[in-house]
C-alpha positions as CSV (number, residue, x, y, z in Angstrom):
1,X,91.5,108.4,92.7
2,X,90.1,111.9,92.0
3,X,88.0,113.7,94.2
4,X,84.1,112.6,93.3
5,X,82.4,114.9,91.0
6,X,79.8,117.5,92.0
7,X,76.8,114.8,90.8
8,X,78.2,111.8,92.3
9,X,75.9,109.5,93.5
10,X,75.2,108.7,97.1
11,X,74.6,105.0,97.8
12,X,74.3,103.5,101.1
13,X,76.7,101.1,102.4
14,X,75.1,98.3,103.7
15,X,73.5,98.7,100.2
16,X,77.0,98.5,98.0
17,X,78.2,95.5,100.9
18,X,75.5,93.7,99.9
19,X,76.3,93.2,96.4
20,X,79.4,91.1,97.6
21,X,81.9,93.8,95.8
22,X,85.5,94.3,97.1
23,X,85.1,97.6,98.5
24,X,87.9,100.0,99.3
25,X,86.6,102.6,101.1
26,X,88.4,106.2,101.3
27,X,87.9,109.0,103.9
28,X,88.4,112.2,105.6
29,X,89.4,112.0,109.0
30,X,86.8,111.2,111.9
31,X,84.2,110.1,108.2
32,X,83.4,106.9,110.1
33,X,85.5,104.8,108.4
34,X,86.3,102.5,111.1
35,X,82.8,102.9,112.7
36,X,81.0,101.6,109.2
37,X,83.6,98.7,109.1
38,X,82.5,97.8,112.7
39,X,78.7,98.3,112.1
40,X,79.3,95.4,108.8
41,X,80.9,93.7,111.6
42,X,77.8,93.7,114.1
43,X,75.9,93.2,111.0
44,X,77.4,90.1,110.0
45,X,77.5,89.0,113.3
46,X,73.8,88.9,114.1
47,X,72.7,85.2,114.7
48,X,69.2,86.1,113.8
49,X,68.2,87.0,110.1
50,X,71.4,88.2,109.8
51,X,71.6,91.2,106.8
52,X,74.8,90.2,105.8
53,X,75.0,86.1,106.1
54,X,78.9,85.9,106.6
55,X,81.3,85.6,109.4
56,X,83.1,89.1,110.0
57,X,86.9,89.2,110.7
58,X,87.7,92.3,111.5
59,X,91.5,93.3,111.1
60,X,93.4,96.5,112.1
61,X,95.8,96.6,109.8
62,X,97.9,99.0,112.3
63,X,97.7,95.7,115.1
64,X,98.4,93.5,112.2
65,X,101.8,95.4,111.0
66,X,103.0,96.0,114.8
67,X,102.7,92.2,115.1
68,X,104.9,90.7,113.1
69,X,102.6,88.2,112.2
70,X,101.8,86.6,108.8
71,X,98.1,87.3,108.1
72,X,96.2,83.8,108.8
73,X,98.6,83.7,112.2
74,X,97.1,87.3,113.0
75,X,93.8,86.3,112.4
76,X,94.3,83.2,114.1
77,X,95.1,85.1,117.0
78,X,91.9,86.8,116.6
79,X,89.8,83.8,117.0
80,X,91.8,82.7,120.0
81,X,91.2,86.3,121.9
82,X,87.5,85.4,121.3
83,X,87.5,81.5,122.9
84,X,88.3,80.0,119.3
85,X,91.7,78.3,120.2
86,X,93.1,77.0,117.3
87,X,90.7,78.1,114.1
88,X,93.2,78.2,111.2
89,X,91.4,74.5,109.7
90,X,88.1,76.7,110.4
91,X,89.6,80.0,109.0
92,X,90.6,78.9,105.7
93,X,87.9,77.1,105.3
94,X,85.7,80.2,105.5
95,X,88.2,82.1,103.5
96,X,88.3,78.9,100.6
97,X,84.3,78.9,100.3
98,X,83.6,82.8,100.8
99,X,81.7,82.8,103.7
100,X,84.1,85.5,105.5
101,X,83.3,89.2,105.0
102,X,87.5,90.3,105.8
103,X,87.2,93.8,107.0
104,X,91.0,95.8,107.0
105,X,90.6,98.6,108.2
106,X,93.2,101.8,108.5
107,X,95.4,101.7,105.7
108,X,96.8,104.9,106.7
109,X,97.8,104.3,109.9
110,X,100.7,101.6,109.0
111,X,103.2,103.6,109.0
112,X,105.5,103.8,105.8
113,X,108.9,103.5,107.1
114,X,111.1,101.1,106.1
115,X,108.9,99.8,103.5
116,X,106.3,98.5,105.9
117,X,103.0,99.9,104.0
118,X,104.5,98.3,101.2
119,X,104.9,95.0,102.2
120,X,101.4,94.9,104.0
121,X,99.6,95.9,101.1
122,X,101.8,93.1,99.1
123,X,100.8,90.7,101.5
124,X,96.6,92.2,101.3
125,X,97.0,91.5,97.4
126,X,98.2,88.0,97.6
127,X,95.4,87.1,100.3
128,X,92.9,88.5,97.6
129,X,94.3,87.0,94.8
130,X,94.4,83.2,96.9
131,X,90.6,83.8,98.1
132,X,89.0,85.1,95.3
133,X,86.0,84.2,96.6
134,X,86.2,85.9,99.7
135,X,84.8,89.8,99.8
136,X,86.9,92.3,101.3
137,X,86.7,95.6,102.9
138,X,89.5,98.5,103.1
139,X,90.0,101.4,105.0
140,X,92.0,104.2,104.0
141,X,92.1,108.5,104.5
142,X,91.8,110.1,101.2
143,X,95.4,111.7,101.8
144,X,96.9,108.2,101.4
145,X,95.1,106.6,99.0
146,X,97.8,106.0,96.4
147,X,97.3,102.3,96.1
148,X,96.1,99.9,94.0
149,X,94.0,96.7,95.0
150,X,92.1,94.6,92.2
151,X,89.8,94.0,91.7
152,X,88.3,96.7,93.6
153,X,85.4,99.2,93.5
154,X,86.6,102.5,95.1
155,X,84.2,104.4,97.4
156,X,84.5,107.4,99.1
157,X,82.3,108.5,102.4
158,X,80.2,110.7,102.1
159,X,79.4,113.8,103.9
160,X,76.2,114.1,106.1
161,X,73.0,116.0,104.9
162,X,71.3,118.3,106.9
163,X,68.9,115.4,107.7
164,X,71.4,113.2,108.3
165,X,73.0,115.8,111.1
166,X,69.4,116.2,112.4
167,X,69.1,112.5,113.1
168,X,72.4,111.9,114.6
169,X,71.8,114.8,117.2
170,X,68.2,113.5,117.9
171,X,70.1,110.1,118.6
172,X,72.8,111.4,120.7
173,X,71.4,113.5,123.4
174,X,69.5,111.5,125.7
175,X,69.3,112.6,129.8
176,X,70.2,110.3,132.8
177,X,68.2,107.6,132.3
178,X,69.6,106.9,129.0
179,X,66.6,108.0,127.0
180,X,66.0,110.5,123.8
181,X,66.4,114.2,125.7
182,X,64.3,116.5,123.0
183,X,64.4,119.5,124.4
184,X,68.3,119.6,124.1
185,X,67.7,118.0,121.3
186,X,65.3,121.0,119.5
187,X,67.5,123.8,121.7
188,X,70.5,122.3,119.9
189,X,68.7,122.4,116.3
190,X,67.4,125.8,116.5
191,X,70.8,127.3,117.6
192,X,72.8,125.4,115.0
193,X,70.1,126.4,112.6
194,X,70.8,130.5,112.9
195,X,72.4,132.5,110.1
196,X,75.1,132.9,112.3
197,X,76.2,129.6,112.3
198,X,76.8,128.8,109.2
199,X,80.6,127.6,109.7
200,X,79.3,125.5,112.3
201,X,76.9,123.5,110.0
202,X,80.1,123.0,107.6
203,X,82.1,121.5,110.3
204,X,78.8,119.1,111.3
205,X,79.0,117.3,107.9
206,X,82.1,115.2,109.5
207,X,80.7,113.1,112.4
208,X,83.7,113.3,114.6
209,X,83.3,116.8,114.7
210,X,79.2,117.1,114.6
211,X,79.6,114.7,117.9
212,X,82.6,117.5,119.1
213,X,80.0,119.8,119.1
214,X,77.3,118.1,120.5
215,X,79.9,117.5,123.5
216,X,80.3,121.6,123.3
217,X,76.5,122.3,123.5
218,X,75.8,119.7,125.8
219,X,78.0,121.6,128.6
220,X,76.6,125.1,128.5
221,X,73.4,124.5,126.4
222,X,74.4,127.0,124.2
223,X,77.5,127.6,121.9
224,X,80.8,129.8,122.6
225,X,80.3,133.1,121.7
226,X,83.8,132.7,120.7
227,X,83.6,130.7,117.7
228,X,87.3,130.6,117.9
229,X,87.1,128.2,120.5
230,X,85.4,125.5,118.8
231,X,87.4,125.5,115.7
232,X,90.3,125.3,118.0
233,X,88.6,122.2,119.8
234,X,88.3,120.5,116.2
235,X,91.9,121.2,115.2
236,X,92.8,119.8,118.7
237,X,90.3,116.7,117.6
238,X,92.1,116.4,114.2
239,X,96.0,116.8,115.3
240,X,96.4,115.3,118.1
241,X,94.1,113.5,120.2
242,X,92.4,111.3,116.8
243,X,95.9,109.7,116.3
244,X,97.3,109.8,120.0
245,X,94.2,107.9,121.2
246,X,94.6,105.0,119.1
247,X,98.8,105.2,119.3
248,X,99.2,106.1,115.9
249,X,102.7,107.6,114.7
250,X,102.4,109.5,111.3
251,X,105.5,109.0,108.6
252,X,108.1,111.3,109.0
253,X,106.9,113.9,106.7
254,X,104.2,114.7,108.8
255,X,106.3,114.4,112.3
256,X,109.1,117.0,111.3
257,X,105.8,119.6,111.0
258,X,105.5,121.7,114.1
259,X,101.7,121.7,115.6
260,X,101.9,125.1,114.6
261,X,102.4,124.3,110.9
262,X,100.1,122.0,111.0
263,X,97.6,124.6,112.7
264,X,98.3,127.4,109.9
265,X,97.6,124.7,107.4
């Protein structure tokens, strides 16, 4: 897909979930792609008035392809990690009457050697096509996005607005005993706020690196002088520690780049 136009519309997710479309959801790094997929997840899973009356099965496609496993198996294996011994019977009945929400997430991060992204994303197609009836949700970074799942409507995150910054910051400072800290909170606003800052309020529009530097201003109360330093943070965010973290190995291309190269890019 194409980048979204200038007047592309904003909808929210729970929103587009709710209208029980096969979603697949693109991404920039650190968008919250994972992090909406889990929030459908808690969703689902609330036993009272639940917003989104299905059960959630949550599937890292990266776990899934390092397994071995054949999808039901893996998700199987799922239920079992969660008390549920033995659940295929249970699991394909869910699947058969469409009262699973299946939520893949991380496309990207199945790494393409040896055909392997290939045959997963065989594999997700087939599982579609048996349970038609079931809705599904995918994962996938806007730089790897050159696949095709039917029938599919494709989404792509969208970037905070300045309210939307303003409430996540309001949310995340909070002082010891775990309550809303609105001092920092407004010290934090009116900084970010300046003329000055204006680079910084383009790199908030990502949450991983609005909560980056939240972590920054939480330490001095103030931001480097250097700005420098925080854009070096974020690269450090982006190239190394979001993948390390979660042991993900990038195809080859992307391994035979120095840091450096990466960096200049």
């Amino acid at each position: 897909p194409n980048a979204p136009p200038p007047n592309a519309k904003r909808i929210g997710g729970l929103t587009l979930v709710k209208r029980n479309r096969n979603l697949f959801i693109l991404g920039k790094p650190g968008a919250g792609k994972t992090t909406f997929l889990k929030y459908i997840a808690v969703q689902a899973a609330e036993q009272d008035n639940p917003i989104i009356n299905k059960v959630p099965i949550f599937i890292s496609l990266k776990q899934w392809a390092d397994s071995g496993a054949e999808l039901i198996a893996f998700m199987e294996n799922r239920f079992d990690i969660c008390d549920f011994p033995a659940a295929r019977p249970f699991i394909e009945e869910l699947l058969k009457s469409g009262n699973a929400i299946v939520l893949f997430d991380g496309l990207d991060e199945v790494n393409q050697e040896g055909g392997l992204r290939d045959k997963q994303t065989h594999q997700v197609n087939n599982f579609i096509e048996k349970y038609d009836r079931t809705q599904c949700l995918i994962t996938c970074r806007l730089a790897a996005s050159d696949y095709s799942f039917k029938p599919f409507t494709y989404v792509e995150i969208a970037d905070f607005t300045p309210n939307q910054i303003e409430t996540f910051a309001s949310n995340w400072f909070r002082n010891r005993e775990g309550e809303r800290d609105e001092e920092t909170c407004n010290r934090f606003l009116a900084e970010f706020k300046k003329d000055d800052n204006k680079g910084l309020r383009d790199l908030a529009r990502t949450p991983l690196l609005l909560t980056l530097l939240c972590l920054a201003f939480n330490e001095t109360l103030t931001f480097p002088q250097r700005r420098v330093e925080i854009y070096e943070e974020a690269l450090d965010a982006l190239l190394k520690k979001w993948d390390t973290s979660r042991k993900i190995k990038r195809d080859e291309v992307y391994r035979k780049m120095s840091l450096g190269h990466k960096e200049n890019m």
